[in-house]
LOMARTI-211240 format. One record per residue (C-alpha): z, x, y. Coordinates in Angstrom, 3 decimals, padded with zeros to 6 digits, always signed. Layout:
# LOMARTI-211240
- Z / X / Y
...
# end
This chain:
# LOMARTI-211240
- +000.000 / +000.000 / +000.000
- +000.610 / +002.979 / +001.801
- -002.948 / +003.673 / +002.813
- -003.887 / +000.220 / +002.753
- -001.761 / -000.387 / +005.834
- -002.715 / +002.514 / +007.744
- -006.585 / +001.999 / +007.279
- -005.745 / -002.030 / +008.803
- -003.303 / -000.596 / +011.338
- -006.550 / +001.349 / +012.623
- -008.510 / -001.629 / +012.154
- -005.912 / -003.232 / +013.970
- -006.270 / -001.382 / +016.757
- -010.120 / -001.501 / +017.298
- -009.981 / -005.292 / +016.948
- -007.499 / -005.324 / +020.039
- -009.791 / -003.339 / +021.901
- -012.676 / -005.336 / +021.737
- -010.634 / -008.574 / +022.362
- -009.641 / -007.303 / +025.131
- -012.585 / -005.877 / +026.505
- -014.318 / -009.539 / +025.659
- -011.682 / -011.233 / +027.804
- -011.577 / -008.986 / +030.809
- -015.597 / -009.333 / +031.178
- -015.089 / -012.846 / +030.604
- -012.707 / -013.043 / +032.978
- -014.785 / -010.228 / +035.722
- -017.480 / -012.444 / +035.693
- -015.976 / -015.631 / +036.300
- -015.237 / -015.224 / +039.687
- -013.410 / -012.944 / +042.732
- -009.945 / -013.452 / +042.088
- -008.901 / -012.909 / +046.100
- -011.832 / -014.885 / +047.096
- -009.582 / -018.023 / +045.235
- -006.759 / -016.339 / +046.419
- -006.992 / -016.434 / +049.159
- -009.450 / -019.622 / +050.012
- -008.620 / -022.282 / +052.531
- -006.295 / -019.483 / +054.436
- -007.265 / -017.185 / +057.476
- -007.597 / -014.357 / +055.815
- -010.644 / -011.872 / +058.054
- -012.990 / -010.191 / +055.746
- -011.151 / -006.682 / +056.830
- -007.879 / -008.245 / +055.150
- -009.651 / -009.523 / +051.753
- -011.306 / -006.063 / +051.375
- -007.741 / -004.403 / +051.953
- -006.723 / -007.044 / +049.926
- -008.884 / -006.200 / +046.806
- -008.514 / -002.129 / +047.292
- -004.954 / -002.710 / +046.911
- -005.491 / -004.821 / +043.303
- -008.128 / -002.575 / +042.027
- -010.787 / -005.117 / +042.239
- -013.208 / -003.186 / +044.718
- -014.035 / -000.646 / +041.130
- -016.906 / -001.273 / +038.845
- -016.041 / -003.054 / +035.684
- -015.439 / -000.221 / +033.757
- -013.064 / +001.513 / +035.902
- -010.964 / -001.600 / +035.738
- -010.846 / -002.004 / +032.263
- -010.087 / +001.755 / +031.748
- -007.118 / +001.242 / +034.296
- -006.027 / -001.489 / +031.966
- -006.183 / +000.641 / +029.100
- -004.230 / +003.481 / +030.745
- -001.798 / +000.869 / +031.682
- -001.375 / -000.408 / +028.095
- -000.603 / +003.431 / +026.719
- +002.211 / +003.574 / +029.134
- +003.534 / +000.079 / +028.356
- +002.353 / -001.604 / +031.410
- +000.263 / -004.638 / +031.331
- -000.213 / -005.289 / +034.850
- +001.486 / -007.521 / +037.607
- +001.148 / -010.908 / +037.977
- -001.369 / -011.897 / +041.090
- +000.478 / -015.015 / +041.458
- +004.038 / -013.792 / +040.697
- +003.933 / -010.635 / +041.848
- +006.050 / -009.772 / +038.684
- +005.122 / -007.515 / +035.468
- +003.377 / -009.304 / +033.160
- +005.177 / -008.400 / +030.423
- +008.716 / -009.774 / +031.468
- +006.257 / -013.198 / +032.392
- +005.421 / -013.224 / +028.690
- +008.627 / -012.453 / +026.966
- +010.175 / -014.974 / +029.212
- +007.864 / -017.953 / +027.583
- +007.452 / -015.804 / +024.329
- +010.656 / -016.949 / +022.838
- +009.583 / -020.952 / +023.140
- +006.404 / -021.062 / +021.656
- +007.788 / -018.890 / +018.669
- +010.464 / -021.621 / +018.149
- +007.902 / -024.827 / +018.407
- +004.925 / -022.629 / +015.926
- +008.392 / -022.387 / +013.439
- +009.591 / -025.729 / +013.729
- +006.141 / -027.032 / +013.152
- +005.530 / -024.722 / +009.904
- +008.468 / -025.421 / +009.104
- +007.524 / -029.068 / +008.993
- +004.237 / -028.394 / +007.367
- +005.709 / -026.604 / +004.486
- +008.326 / -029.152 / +003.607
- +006.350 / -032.005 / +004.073
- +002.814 / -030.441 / +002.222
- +005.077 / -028.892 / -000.870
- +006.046 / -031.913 / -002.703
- +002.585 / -033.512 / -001.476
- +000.858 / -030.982 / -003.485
- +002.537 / -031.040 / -006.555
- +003.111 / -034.646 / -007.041
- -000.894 / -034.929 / -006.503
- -001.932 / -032.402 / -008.766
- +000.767 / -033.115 / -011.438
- +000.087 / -037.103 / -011.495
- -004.152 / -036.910 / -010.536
- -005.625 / -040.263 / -009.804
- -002.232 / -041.850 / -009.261
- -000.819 / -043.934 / -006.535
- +000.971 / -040.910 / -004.991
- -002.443 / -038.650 / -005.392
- -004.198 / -041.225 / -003.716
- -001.594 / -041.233 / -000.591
- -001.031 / -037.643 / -000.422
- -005.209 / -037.069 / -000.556
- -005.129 / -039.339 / +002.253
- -002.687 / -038.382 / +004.469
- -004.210 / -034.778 / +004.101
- -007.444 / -036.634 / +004.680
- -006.378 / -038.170 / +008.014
- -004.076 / -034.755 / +008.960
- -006.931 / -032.568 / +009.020
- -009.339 / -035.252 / +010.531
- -007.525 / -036.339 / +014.121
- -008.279 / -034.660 / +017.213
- -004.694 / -032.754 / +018.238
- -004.580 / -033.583 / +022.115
- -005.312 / -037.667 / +021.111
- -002.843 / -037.224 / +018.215
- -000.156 / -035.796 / +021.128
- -001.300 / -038.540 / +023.761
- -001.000 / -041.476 / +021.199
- +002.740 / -040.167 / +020.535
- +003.718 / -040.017 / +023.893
- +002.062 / -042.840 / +024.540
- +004.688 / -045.102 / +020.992
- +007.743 / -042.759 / +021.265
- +008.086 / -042.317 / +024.723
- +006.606 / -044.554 / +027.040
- +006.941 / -047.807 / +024.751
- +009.932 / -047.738 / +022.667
- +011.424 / -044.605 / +024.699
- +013.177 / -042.784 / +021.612
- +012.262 / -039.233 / +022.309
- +011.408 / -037.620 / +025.757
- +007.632 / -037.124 / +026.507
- +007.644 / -033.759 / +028.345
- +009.843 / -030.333 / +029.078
- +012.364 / -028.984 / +026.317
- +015.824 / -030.552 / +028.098
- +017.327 / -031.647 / +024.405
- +017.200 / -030.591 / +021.109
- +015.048 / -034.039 / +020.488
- +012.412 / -032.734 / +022.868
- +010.903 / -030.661 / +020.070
- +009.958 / -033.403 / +017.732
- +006.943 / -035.219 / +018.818
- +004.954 / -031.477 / +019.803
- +006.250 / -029.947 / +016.299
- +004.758 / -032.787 / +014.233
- +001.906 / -032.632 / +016.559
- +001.508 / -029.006 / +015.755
- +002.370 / -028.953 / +012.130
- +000.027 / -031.699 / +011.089
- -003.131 / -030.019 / +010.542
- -001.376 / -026.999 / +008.779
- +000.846 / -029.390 / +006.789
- -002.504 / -030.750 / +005.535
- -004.270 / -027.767 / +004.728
- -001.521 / -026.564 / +003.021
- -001.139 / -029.717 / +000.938
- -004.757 / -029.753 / -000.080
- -004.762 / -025.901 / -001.007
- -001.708 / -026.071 / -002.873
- -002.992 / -029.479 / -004.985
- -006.249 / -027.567 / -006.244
- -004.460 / -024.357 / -006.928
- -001.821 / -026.703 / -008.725
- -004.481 / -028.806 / -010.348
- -005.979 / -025.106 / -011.817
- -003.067 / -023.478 / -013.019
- -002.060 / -026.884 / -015.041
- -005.142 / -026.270 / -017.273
- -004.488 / -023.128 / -018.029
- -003.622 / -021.932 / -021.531
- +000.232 / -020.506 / -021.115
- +000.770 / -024.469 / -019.859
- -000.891 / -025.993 / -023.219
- +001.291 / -023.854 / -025.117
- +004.391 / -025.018 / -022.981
- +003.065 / -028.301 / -023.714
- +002.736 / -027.823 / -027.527
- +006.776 / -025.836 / -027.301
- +007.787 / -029.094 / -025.922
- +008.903 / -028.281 / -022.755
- +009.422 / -031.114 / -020.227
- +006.485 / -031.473 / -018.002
- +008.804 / -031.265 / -014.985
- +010.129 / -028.075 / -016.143
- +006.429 / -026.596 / -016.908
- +005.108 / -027.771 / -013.210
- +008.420 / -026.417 / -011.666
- +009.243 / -023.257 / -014.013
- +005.232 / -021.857 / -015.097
- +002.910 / -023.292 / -012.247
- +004.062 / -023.889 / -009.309
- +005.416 / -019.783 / -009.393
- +001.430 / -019.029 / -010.303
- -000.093 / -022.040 / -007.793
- +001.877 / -020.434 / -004.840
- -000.161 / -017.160 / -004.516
- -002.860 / -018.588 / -002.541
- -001.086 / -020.691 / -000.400
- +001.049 / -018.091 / +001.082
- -002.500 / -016.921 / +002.642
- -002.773 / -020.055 / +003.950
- +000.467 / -020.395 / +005.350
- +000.645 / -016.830 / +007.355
- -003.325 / -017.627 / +008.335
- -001.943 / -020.729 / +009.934
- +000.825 / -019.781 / +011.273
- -000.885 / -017.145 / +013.270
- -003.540 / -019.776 / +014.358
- -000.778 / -021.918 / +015.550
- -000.131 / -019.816 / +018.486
- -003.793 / -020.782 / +019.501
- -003.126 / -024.037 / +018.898
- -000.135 / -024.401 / +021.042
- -002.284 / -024.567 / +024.275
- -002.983 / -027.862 / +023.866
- +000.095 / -028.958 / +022.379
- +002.497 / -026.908 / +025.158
- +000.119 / -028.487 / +027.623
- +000.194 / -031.920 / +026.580
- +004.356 / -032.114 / +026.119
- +005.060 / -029.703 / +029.143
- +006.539 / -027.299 / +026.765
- +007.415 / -023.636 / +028.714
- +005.629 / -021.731 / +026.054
- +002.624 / -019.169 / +025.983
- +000.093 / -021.695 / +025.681
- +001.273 / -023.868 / +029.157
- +001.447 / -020.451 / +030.759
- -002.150 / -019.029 / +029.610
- -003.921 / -022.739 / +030.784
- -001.651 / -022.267 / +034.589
- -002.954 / -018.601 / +034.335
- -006.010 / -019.479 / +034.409
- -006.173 / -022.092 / +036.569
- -004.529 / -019.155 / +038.888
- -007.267 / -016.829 / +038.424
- -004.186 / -014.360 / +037.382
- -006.779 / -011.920 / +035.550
- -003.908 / -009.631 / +034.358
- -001.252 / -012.434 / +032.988
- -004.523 / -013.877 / +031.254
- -005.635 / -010.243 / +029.742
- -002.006 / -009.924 / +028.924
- -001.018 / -013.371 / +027.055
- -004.593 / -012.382 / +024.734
- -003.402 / -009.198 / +023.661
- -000.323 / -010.549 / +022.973
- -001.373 / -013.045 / +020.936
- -003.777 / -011.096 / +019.160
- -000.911 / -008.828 / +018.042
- +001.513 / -010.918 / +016.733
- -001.867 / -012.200 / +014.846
- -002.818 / -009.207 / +013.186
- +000.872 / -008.855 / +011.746
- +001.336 / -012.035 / +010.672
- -001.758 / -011.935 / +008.789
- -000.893 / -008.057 / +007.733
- +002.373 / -009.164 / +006.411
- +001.021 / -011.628 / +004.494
- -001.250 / -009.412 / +002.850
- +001.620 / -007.601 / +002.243
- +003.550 / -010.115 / +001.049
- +001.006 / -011.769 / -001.660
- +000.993 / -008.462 / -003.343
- +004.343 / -008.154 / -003.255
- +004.702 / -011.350 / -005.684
- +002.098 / -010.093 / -007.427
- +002.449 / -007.200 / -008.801
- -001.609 / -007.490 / -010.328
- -002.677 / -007.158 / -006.518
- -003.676 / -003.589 / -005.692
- -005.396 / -002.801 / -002.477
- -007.517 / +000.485 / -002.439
# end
């Protein structure tokens, strides 16, 4: 494993550098940042170029993104163009909410997609397969932003049992966590049902069969153990996209999280906060998906990576 993780550690690295180089010409193109800035004020042209000298914005493209880079090997980010503030205390300041909603809402998936799973693949064409197809069926089908507005619009506004917006009481995290954790909750469910449905054939479970061990004891004990392998991909996969996913969920309950501040960011025109929130969120998804990797050949021992 040794190697393994240096060679994606490297990898790692290179994918973080074009990410970031994608964003900031995104991002260079898109506009003058002091022109928006400073529009509607009484700024002189004289002030505006002193303006942009100061910010680095009067250098070529290249130059910029090379400051960037200089910054990053010396642990600076950049300031915040609309509050004047390192970018990197802006982040770790929202960091620690949008961790806690993308757990909750695995959290949620997992539980709920689990039993789903089995039950379907252990009892096929049943009632309860027939339900738990379904409700995967409809999980990975609805839009998330009309999924959050429709919940808002029964829990809170109509029969006013959990608040709509901001993270004020525990309660608060409810309606965006199952918001969140619906589509994963799904995927996971329908992953884990085929890999379920596979294992069950196999041979070691026809010989449980024929020792006459309880079915409940062979889905539990021999495949469930086996079935679990490729889920775990699944999981750290989505958990990772999650943090992507949180934009639209943060934005639609008002939660404080990453994914509010990266939509005001750019509304802002901050360039740096928006470079900043990318590469942070492209690093904590490179080691979730590393540890996963990690993890899956852990718990199996057959896994060798070369």
């Amino acid at each position: 494993m040794g190697p393994y993780i240096q060679r994606r550690l490297l990898l790692s690295i290179v994918v973080l550098f074009g990410v970031t180089l994608v964003v900031s010409a995104l991002l260079h193109i898109s506009g003058d940042p002091v022109a928006i800035m400073l529009a509607g004020g009484t700024a002189t042209v004289e002030q505006r170029d002193q303006l942009r000298r100061e910010l680095g914005f009067d250098k070529p493209f290249i130059f910029q993104y090379l400051d960037f880079l200089t910054g990053v090997t010396q642990g600076d980010l950049g300031r915040s163009l609309r509050m004047n503030r390192p970018v990197v205390e802006v982040i770790f300041e929202r960091l620690p909410s949008t961790i806690w909603l993308t757990t909750v809402a695995m959290a949620f998936a997992i539980v709920v997609a689990v039993p789903v799973g089995v039950i379907s693949a252990a009892r096929p064409n049943s009632f309860i397969d027939y339900f738990g197809r379904m409700l995967t069926l409809v999980g990975q089908s609805i839009p998330l932003f009309w999924l959050g507005i429709m919940l808002v619009m029964v829990f809170s506004v109509r029969l006013r049992w959990l608040p709509s917006a901001g993270m004020l009481e525990p309660s608060s995290i409810i309606l965006p966590a199952f918001t969140l954790g619906l589509y994963p909750m799904a995927r996971i469910a329908r992953t884990l049902r085929a890999s379920m449905f596979e294992v069950l054939t196999r041979d070691y479970c026809q010989t449980a069969r024929g020792k006459g061990l309880s079915e409940t004891r062979i889905v539990v004990g021999h495949a469930l153990r086996n079935a679990v392998l490729p889920v775990i991909t699944v999981i750290g996969l989505q958990y990772g996209a999650l943090l992507g996913g949180a934009v639209v969920t943060e934005t639609i309950f008002a939660w404080p999280g990453v994914g509010l501040l990266s939509v005001q960011a750019i509304q802002w025109r901050d360039f740096p906060l928006v470079r900043a929130i990318v590469a942070v969120v492209s690093v904590f998804f490179i080691v979730i998906n590393l540890l996963t990797d990690i993890l899956y050949a852990y718990l199996n021992p057959r896994i060798r990576y070369s």
